[in-house]
C-alpha positions as CSV (number, residue, x, y, z in Angstrom):
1,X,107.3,92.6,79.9
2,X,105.3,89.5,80.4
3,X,102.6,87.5,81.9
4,X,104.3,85.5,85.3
5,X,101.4,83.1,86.8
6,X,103.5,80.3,89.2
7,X,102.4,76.5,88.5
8,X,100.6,76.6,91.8
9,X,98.2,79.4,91.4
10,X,94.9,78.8,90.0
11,X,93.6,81.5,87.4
12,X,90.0,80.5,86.2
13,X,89.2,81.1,82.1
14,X,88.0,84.5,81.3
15,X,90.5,86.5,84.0
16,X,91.5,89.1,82.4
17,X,95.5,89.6,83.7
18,X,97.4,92.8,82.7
19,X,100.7,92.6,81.1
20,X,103.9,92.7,83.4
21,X,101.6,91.5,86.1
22,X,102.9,88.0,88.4
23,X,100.7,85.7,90.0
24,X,102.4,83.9,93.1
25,X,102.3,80.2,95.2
26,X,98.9,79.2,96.2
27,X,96.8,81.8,94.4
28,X,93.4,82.0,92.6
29,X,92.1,84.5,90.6
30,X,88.2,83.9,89.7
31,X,86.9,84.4,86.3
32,X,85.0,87.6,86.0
33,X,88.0,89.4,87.9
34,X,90.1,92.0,86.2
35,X,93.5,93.1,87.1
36,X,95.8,95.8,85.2
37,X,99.5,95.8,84.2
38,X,102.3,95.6,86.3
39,X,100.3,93.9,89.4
40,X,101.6,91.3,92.0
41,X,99.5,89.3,93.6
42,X,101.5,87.4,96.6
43,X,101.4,83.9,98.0
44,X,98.1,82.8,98.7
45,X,95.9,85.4,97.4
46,X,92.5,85.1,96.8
47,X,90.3,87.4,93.8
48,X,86.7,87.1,93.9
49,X,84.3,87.4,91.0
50,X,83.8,91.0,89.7
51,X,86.9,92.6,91.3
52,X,88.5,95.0,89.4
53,X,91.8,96.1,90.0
54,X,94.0,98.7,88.8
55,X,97.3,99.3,87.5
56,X,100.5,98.6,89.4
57,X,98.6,97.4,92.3
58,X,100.5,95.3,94.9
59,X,98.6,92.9,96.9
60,X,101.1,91.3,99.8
61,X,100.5,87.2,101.3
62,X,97.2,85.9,102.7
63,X,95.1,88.9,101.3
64,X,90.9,87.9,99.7
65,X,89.9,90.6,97.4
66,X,85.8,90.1,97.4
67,X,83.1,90.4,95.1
68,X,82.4,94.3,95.4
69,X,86.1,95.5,96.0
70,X,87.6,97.9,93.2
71,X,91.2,98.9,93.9
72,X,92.6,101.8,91.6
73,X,96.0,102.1,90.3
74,X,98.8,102.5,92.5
75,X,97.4,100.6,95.7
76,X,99.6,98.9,98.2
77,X,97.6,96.0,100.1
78,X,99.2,94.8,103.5
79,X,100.2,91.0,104.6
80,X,97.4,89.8,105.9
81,X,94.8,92.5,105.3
82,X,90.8,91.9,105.3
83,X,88.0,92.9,103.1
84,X,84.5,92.2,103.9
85,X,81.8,92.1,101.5
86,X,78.6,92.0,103.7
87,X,77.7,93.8,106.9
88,X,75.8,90.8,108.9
89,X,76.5,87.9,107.5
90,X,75.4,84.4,109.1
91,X,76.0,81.0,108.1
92,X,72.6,79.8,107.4
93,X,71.1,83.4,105.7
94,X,72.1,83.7,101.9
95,X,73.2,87.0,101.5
96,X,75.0,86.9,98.2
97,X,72.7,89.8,96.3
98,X,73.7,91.9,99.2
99,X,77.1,92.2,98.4
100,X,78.4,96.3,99.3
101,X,80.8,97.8,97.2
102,X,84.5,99.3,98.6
103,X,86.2,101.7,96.5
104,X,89.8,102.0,97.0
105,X,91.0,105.0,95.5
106,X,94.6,105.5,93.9
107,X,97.5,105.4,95.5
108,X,95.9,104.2,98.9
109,X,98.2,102.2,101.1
110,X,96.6,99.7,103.7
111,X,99.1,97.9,106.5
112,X,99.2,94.8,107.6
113,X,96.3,92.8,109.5
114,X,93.8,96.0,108.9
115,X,90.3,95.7,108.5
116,X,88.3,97.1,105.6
117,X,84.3,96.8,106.6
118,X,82.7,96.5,103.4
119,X,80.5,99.9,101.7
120,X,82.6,102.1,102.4
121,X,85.3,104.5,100.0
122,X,88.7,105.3,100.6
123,X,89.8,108.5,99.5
124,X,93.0,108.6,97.3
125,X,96.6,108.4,98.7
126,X,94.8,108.1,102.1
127,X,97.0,105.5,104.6
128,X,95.6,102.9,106.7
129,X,97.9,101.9,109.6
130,X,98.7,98.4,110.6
131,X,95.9,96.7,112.6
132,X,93.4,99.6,112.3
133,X,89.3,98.5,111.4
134,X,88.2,101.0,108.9
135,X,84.5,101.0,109.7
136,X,83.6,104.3,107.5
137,X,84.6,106.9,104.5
138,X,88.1,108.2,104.4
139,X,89.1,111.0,103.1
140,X,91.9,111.5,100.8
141,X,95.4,112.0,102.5
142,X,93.8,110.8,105.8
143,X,96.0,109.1,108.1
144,X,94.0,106.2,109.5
145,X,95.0,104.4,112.2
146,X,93.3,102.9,115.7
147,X,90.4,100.7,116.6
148,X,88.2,101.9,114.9
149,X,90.2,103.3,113.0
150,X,90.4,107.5,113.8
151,X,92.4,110.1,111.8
152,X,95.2,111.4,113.1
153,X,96.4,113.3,110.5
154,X,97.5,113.8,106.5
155,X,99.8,112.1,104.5
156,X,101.6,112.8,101.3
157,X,101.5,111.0,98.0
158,X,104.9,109.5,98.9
159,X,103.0,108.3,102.2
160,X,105.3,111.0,104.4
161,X,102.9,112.3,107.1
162,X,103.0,115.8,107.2
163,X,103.9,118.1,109.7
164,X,102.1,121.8,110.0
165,X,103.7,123.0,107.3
166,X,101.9,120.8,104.8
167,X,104.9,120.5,102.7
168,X,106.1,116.8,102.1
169,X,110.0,116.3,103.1
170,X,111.0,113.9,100.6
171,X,109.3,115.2,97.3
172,X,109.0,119.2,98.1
173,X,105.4,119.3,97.4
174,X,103.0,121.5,99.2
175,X,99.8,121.1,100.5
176,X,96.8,123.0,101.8
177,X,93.8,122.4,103.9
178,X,90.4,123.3,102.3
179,X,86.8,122.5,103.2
180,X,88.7,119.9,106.2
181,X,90.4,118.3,102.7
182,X,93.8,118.2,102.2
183,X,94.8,119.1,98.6
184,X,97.7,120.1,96.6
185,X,98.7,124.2,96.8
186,X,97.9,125.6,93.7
């Protein structure tokens, strides 16, 4: 499968673009970025230096991926969605060397118009509901939704949200609470 990059979009020398992966209307992807195979990147996208993203990663319109963000395979970002990349920034104060890093696990799903405040981790297949501001760690399954964002409770990896039983309805699998984490039953 090959390469798609739309005349429109802007991808600077030295990108590094994974096969299968397509580029959309009005994007730019900066030089020292790095995306995996089988990505899309939608209309009006922007990848900052030094991101690093993962396989099969889908990244919907009008979403900036920042210096310091680092999205594993299998992440779903939302139309709309915000990363930020420093936690007081002002106009007139350079604060480029203090840049914090946000780790998006795998298979993490964030909705539309959330907010991702920069420095923090996202713990795998964790979901982040539409509109919520994600101010600190998540863990992994976590439902996340609010403002600021408060769990309110697990999810599977097919992004079901589990009832008590902590067995997901559409795939079967089963689930177990330990140490406040959810993880699959062994």
């Amino acid at each position: 499968m090959s390469t798609y990059i739309h005349e429109s979009a802007i991808v600077d020398e030295g990108a590094k673009i994974g096969k299968g992966s397509k580029i959309w209307h009005f994007t730019h992807v900066m030089g020292t970025s790095e995306m995996g195979k089988n990505c899309v990147l939608g209309q009006n996208v922007f990848v900052g230096n030094k991101v690093k993203i993962g396989n099969n990663v889908k990244v919907q319109n009008n979403v900036s991926l920042y210096e310091g963000v680092i999205c594993e395979d299998d992440v779903f970002l939302g139309p709309s969605m915000v990363f930020t990349n420093v936690i007081n920034p002002r106009s007139s104060v350079n604060r480029k060397e203090e840049f914090k890093k946000t780790w998006v696990k795998k298979g993490v799903s964030i909705g539309a118009n959330a907010t991702i405040v920069c420095g923090i981790t996202l713990g795998e297949y964790c979901f982040i509901g539409a509109g919520a501001v994600v101010t600190q760690n998540v863990k992994p399954f976590a439902l996340m939704v609010g403002v600021p964002a408060r769990q309110k409770g697990w999810v599977s990896r097919a992004g079901v949200i589990l009832t008590d039983t902590l067995v997901c309805p559409e795939t079967g699998e089963e689930y177990e609470i330990v140490n406040e984490l959810l993880k699959f039953k062994v």
